[in-house]
Residue, then its C-alpha position, 0 to 999 in steps of 0.5 A: x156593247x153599248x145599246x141606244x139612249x133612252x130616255x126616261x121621264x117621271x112626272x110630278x108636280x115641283x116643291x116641298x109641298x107635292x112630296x110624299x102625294x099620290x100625284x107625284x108617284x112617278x118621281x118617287x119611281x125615278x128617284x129610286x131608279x136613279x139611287x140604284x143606278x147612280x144617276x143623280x139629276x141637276x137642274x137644267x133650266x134650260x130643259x126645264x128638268x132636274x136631269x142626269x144621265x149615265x151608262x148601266x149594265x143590266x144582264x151584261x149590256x150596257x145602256x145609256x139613259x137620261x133620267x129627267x124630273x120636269x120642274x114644270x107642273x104636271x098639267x106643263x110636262x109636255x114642254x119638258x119632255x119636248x125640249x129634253x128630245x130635242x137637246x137629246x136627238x131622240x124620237x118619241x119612240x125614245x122616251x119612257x114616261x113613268x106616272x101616276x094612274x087614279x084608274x089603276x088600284x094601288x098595287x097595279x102597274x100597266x105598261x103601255x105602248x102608242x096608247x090615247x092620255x086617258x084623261x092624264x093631263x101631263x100625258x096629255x100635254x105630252x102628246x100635244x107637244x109632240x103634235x099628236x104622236x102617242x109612241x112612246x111607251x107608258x109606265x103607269x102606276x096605280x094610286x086608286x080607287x078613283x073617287x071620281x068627279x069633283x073629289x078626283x082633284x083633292x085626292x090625287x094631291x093627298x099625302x101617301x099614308x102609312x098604311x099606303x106607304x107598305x104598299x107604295x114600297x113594293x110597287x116602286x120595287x117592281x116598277x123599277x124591274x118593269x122599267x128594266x125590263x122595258x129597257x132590255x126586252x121587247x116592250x110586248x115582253x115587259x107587258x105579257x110580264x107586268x100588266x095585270x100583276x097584283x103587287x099586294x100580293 
């Protein structure tokens, strides 16, 4: 039986230069996702993402899913995400957008449906293309402590250090079941599952 399309969005900013950064850890989740999947992207400029799409089989149910990587700059994803649901005909509550949280420790993910951008500006964005319509659901994972104030711009744009990077490894792991898990049960279910989790541990 095959389910109904999702679509899955990881934020990030374009370039060589933003690759390995805490800001662009919403890639890295897709781009591990799609490697176990076998779901490889290719740029769609008219959708302003690398994009692809493919059938998986989780626990026996087949579901088809579109994974996109915007090429427009974080600050910009709202446009991305808006053409990809209209070229798709999908519905916001259709879209699972996966990205960086500086309020979330590193080692911390948080699911979360229908809920306000908490000053993200690429979630912000994407709740202003779609004119204030807030449900779709979250994956956000965390790359703090926050430093706050005028230091929060630079360290979300710094490279993920080694000792980070053990870490990083085991949280792309279990976003990876959490996006399975948003896919396949109810988004409450995935949320009582993963909110509040200590992958560091």
């Amino acid at each position: 039986m095959l389910q109904l399309i999702k679509l899955i969005v990881g934020l990030g900013n374009p370039g060589t230069e933003y690759e390995n950064t805490k800001h662009n850890i919403g890639f890295a989740v897709l781009d591990a996702f799609g490697e176990k999947y076998k779901i490889v992207g290719k740029q769609r400029d008219k959708l302003s993402s690398w994009c692809g799409k493919g059938t998986v089989k989780i626990s026996d149910v087949e579901y088809k899913l579109i994974l996109a990587w915007p090429t427009t700059f974080i600050n910009n994803s709202g446009v991305a995400a808006q053409k990809l649901l209209k070229w798709y005909k999908l519905k916001a509550n259709d879209l699972i957008v996966v990205h960086d949280d500086v309020s979330l420790n590193l080692g911390k993910i948080r699911i979360s449906f229908n809920s306000s951008a908490g000053g993200h500006h690429g979630v912000e964005s994407i709740i202003q293309t779609l004119h204030g319509n807030q449900e779709f659901t979250r994956l956000r994972v965390g790359i703090g402590p926050d430093p706050g104030g005028d230091k929060r711009a630079d360290y979300v744009l710094k490279k993920i250090n080694q000792e980070e990077e053990k870490i990083v490894k085991m949280v792309v792991s279990v976003s990876i079941e959490a996006l399975e898990a948003i896919i396949t049960k109810d988004v409450g279910e995935a949320m009582n599952k993963f909110n509040g989790r200590d992958i560091k541990s």
